[in-house]
N, C-alpha and C positions, 0 to 999 in steps of 0.2 A: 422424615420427609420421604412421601415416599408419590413416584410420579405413576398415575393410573390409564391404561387405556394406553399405552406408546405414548404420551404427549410430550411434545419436546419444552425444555425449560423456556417459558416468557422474559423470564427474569436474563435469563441469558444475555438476550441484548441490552439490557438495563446495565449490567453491570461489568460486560467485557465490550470488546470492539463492536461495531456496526458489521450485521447478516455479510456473505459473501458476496451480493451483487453488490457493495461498496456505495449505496445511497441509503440505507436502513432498509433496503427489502419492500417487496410489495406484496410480499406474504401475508402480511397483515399482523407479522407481530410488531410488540412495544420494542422501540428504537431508544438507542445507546444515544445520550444527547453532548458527552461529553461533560459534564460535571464533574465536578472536583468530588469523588468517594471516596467514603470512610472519614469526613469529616465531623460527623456530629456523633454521639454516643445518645442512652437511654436518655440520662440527665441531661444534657446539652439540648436533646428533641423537647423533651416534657419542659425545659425552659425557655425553648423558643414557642411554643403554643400559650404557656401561660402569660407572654409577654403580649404575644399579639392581639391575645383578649383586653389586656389592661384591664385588671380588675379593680385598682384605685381609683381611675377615670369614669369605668363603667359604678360604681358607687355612687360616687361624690353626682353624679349626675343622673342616676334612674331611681338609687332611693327616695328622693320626694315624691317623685310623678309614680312611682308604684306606689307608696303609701295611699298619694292619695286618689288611687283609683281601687285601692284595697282593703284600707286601713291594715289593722294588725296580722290581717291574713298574708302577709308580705313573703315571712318565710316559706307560708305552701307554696306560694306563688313560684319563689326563686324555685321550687322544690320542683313543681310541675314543669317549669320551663328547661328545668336539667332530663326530667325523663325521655324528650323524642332527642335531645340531644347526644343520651349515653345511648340511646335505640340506634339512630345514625349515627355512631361513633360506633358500635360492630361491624356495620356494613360496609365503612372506611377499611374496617381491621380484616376483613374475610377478601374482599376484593385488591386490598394492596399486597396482602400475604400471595394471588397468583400474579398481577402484574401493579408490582412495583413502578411504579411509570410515576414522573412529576407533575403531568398533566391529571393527576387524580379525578375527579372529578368530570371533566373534560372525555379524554380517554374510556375512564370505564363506561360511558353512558354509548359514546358510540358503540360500543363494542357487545350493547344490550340493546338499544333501539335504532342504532344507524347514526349517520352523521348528520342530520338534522338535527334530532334535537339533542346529538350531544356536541353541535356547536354551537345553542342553544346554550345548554348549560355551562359550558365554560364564559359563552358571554354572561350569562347572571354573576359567573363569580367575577370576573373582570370589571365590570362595572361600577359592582358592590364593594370591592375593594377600592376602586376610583373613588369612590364617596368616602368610603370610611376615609380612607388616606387623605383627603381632604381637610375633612372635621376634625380627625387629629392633628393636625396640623394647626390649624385654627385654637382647636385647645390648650395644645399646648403653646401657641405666643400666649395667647390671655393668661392661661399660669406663671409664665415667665417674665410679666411685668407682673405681675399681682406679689408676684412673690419678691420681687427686684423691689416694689415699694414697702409689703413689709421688711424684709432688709433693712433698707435705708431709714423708713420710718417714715416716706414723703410720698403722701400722696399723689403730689404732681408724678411721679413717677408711676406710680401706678395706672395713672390715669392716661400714659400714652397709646394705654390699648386704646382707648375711644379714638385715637388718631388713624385715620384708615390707609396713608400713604405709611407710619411707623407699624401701623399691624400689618399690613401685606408686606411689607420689607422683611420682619420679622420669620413671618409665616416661612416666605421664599428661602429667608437662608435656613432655618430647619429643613425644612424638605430637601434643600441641596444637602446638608449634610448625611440627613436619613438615606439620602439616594448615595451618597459617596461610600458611606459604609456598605451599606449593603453591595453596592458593585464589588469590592473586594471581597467578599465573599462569606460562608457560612463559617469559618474561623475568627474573622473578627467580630461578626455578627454576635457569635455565641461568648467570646470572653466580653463585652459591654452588657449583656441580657444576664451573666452571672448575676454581676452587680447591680443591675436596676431591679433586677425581679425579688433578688434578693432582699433592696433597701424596702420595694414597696410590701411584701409580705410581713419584714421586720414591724415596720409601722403598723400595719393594719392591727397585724399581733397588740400592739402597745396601745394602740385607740379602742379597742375591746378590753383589753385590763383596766384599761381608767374607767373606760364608759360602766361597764360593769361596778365597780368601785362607788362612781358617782349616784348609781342606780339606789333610788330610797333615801338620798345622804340628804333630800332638804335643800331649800335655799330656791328664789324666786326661779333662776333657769330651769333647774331641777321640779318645780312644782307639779308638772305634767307627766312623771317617771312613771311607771306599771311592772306590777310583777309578772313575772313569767308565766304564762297560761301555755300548757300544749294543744288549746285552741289555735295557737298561731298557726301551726302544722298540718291544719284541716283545712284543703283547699272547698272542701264543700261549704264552710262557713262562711264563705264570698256571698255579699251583699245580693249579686244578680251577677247570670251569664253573660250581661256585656262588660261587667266590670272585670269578671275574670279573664275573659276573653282581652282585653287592653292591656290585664297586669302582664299574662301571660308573655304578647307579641313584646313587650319591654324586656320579660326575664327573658325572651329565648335570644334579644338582643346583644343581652349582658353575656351570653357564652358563645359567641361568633367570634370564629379567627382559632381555634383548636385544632383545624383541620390544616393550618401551617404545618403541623407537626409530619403529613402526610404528602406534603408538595414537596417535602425537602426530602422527599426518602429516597432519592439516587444519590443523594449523598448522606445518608446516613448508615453506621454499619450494621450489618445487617439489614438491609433494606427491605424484605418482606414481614419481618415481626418487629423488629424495633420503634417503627415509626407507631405502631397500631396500640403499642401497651405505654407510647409517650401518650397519644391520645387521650387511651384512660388517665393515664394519673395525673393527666392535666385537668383533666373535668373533675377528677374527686378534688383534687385540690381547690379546683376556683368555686365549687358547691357547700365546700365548707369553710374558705373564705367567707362568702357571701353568709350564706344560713351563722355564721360565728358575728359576724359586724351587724346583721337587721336584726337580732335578737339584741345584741349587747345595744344597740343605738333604742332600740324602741323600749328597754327595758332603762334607759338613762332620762329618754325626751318624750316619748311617745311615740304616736301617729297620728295626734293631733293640727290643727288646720293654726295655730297660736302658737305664739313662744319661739320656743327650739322644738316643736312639731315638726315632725318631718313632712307631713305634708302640707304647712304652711309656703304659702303659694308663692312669696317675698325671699325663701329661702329655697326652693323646693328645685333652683335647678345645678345649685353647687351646694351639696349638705354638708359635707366637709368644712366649708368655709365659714359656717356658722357654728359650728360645732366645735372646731378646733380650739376655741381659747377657752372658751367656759370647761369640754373636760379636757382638755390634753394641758390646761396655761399656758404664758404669749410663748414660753420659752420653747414647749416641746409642740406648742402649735405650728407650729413653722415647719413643722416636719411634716406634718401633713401637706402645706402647700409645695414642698418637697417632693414628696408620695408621686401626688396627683401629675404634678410635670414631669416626674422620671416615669410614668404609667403611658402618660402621653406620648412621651418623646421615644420612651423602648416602643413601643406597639405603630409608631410611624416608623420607625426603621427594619421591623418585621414585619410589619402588611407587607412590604415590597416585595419579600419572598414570593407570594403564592400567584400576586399577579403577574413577576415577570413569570415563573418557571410554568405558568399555563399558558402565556402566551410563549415562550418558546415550545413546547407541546406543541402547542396548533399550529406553530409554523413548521415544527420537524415535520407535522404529518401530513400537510401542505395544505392547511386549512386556514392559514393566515399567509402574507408574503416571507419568501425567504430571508429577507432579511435579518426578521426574529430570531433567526434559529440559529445565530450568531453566538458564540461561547468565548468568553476572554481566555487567551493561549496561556493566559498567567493566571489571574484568579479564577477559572473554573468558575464562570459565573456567567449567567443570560446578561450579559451588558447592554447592549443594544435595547432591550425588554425592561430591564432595569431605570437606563436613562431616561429612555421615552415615557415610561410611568412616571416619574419622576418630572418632567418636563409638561406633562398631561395632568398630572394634580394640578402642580401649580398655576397654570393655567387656568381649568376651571373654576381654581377657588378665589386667582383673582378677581375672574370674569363674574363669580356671583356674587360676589362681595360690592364689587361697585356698580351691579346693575340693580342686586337686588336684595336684599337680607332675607326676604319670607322667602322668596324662592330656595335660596340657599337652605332656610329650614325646612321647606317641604320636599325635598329633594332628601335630607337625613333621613325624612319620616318615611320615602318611599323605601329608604335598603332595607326598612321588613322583608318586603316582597319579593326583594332578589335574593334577600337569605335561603327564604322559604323555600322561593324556587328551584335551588340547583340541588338544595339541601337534600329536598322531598325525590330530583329527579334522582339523585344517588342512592338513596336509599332502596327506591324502586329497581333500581340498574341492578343493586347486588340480589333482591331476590331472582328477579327474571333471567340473568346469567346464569344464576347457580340451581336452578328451579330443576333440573333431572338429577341435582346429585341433593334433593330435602328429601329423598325417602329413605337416603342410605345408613341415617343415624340421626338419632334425639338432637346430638350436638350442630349439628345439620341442618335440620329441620328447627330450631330456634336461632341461631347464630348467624346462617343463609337466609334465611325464609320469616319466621314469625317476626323478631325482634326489628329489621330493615322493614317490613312490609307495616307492621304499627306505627315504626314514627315517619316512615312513609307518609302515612296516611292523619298523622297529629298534625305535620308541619304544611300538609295539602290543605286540612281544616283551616288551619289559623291564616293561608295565605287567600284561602278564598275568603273568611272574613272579613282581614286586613282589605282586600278589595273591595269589599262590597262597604265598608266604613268609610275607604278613603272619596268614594262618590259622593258625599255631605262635604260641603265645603269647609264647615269646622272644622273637620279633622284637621293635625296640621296648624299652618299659621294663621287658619280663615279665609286664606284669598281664595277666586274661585278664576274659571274661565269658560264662559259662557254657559252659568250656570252649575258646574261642574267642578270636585275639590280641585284644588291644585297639586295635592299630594296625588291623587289618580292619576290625572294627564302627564305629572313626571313619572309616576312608576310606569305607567302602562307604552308612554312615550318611547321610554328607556327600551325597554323592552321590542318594541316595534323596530326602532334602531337598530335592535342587533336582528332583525329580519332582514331590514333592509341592505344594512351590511353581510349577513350571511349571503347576500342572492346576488352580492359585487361576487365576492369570493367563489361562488358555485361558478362564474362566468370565468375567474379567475384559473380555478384550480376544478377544475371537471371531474379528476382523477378520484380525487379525495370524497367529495359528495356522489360519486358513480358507484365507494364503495372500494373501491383498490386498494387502496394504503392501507386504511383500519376495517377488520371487518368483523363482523358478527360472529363467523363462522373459525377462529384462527383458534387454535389449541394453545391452552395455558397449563400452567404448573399446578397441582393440585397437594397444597401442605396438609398434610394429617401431626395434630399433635400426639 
């Protein structure tokens, strides 16, 4: 480590007391938020990332709709949708190496293009978490009676998901619990995420050894099996650019929420390299998850539009749930409905990470009310950011459930867009930050610069597509308004929103958007490996 130019450590205040004027300073360095550190380790990181993906959920639910917007080109797909993700997964790891801050994302954009649009970008992730923690939530009730009736054996039981006062009941008490946990903190967080990331990895393991197994064995399920082409792997063999373009905005769905790994790095040890190398080995891992189950599933079923085709339209939005008896039988199928709600239910009590700890960020740096910035004296945790997330899912997803179901799905289909969005703005932040030190060395000049500035520039593509797709009212559940998708007018809405909410707060907090607090100009720690 070694520090360039006089600059004094960032991390400093990340990880000892708050600057000497005794309010974090208006220096414009990253401020000490009071978190519980040195709570998570390498493995503890990399398994709170791989939970908040939920990669059983994210299966069981985008393998049909990728199929059938791909057919067997599936694996490229996952394949390409991993590349701007590991691009932006550097730019995570370069920019939290000088300031470690939980507001990641948030934080580093101001401190690259000003406090607009990086309050801006922490609204995207805020948002987008709001939604995801929603549908998880929803997911997992419908698994939790699904799997309650196979249990039992009675499908009345089953059937009380279709009941909307017994599924909003449902819903509300998981998200109270997801939220109860998570307030006590990143210790209990991480011994529950042992065991569920664990159970669903186990499984996936075991449904790729059968499915393989079953692969060629005969029998009318089986009739539609294929053998292995390394066609699969060739994202060029996509039928047409819009079809790849749809699989894609799916795969880069299925790796969102990695960046947990990165919100938790005031409490993690080592806070400037630890969080950044969970990162990676969360991504290789959930890449070869995925690319291990679309090959072994399409090489059992196919990617046909019949049968146990995965992109049969009748199955195509829980594949799991058709798949499970014919290869796993009734006995070890059940573990699959198993999988998928422990996928659900870990990854609702891990979303809550990233949005409370960026909204405590934006309130240490007075870009939200002070409130936020509230830390429990005991569990070392954003409580106040925690509850109110917690109380703010539930809410919405009652409110959409008995106003509207499409809305509710067109509202899923917009978090593309916020992915893209904050995703693309970080990525850009770490080249333009680090932009006078990419001549100083190869590792530099790829790692700062080329690698952040491509998937910069992938994840800008896809979300100007995604936009320019979701103005067709099809896109989505079909409904329009006036004229116009309804997935656009939620994405773009959403969006707008946090305009109009940034310009409450500029009225609120002058300081913070004049440029005082966080600034452009504040000297960071520069790590050389």
């Amino acid at each position: 480590m070694t520090q360039l130019d006089a600059r004094p450590q960032a991390g400093d205040a990340v990880r000892g007391s708050a600057p000497a004027d005794g309010g974090g300073g208006r220096d414009g360095r990253v401020r000490g938020k009071g978190l519980g550190g040195n709570s998570v380790g390498l493995t503890g990181s990399a398994v709170i990332g791989i939970s908040t993906v939920a990669p059983v959920y994210c299966l069981t639910s985008t393998l049909g709709s990728t199929a059938g917007e791909v057919g067997v080109q599936m694996p490229a797909v996952f394949l390409a949708g991993f590349l701007p993700m590991l691009l932006v997964a550097f730019a995570y790891r370069e920019l939290n190496k000088v300031m470690p801050d939980c507001g990641t994302s948030f934080t580093w954009t101001v401190k690259a293009f000003g406090p607009r649009v990086g309050w801006m970008c922490g609204w995207g992730l805020v948002i987008a978490t709001i939604i995801v923690l929603s549908n998880l939530a929803g997911v997992a009730t419908s698994f939790f009676w699904l799997l309650a009736g196979e249990v039992t054996g009675s499908p009345s039981v089953a059937a009380l998901d279709d009941n909307k006062l017994v599924h909003i009941g449902t819903c509300l008490a998981l998200i109270a619990a997801a939220t109860a946990i998570s307030y006590r903190g990143m210790t209990a967080t991480k011994g529950i995420q042992y065991a569920l990331v664990g159970l669903q990895l186990a499984v996936l393991a075991l449904f790729v050894t059968m499915a393989l197994n079953k692969a060629g064995s005969g029998g009318a399920d089986f009739a539609t099996s294929l053998d292995f082409s390394w066609s699969w792997l060739n994202p060029f063999a996509v039928q047409s650019f819009a079809a790849f373009t749809a699989g894609l905005s799916l795969s880069i769905f299925m790796f969102w929420g990695w960046d947990t790994c990165l919100t938790a790095n005031e409490e993690t040890t080592g806070s400037d390299k630890t969080p950044g190398r969970a990162a990676l080995i969360a991504m290789v891992v959930l890449v070869g998850a995925y690319l291990a189950t679309a090959v072994a599933a399409q090489m059992a079923v196919g990617s046909g539009t019949t049968g146990l085709g995965l992109a049969n339209p009748e199955t195509g939005e829980n594949v799991f749930s058709a798949l499970a008896g014919p290869i796993m039988g009734s006995g070890l199928g059940v573990l699959l409905f198993v999988a998928v709600l422990a996928s659900a239910a870990a990854s609702l009590q891990t979303t809550f990470i990233p949005v409370a700890r960026t909204v405590l960020a934006m309130s240490t740096y007075e870009a939200m009310p002070a409130s936020y910035a509230k830390v429990h004296p005991r569990f070392k945790t954003p409580g106040r950011a925690t509850v109110v997330a917690g109380i703010g899912t539930g809410v919405f997803y009652t409110v959409m459930t008995l106003v509207s179901e499409h809305v509710l799905i067109d509202t899923i289909y917009a978090l593309g867009l916020m992915i893209c969005f904050y995703y693309a703005l970080t990525a850009f932040a770490c080249a333009w930050y680090f932009r006078a030190e990419l001549t100083r060395s190869a590792r530099d000049l790829v790692f700062k610069g080329l690698f952040p500035l491509v998937g910069g520039i992938l994840l800008a593509a896809v979300f100007a597509k995604t936009l320019y797709d979701m103005w067709d009212p099809a896109y989505g559940s079909g409904s329009s308004v006036l004229g116009v998708g309804s997935v656009f007018v939620i994405g773009v809405g959403l969006l707008l929103l946090g305009v109009v909410l940034m310009v409450a707060m500029e009225r609120r907090s002058p300081a913070f958007f004049r440029g005082e607090i966080l600034t452009k100009e504040t000297p960071a720690l520069v790590v050389e490996d």
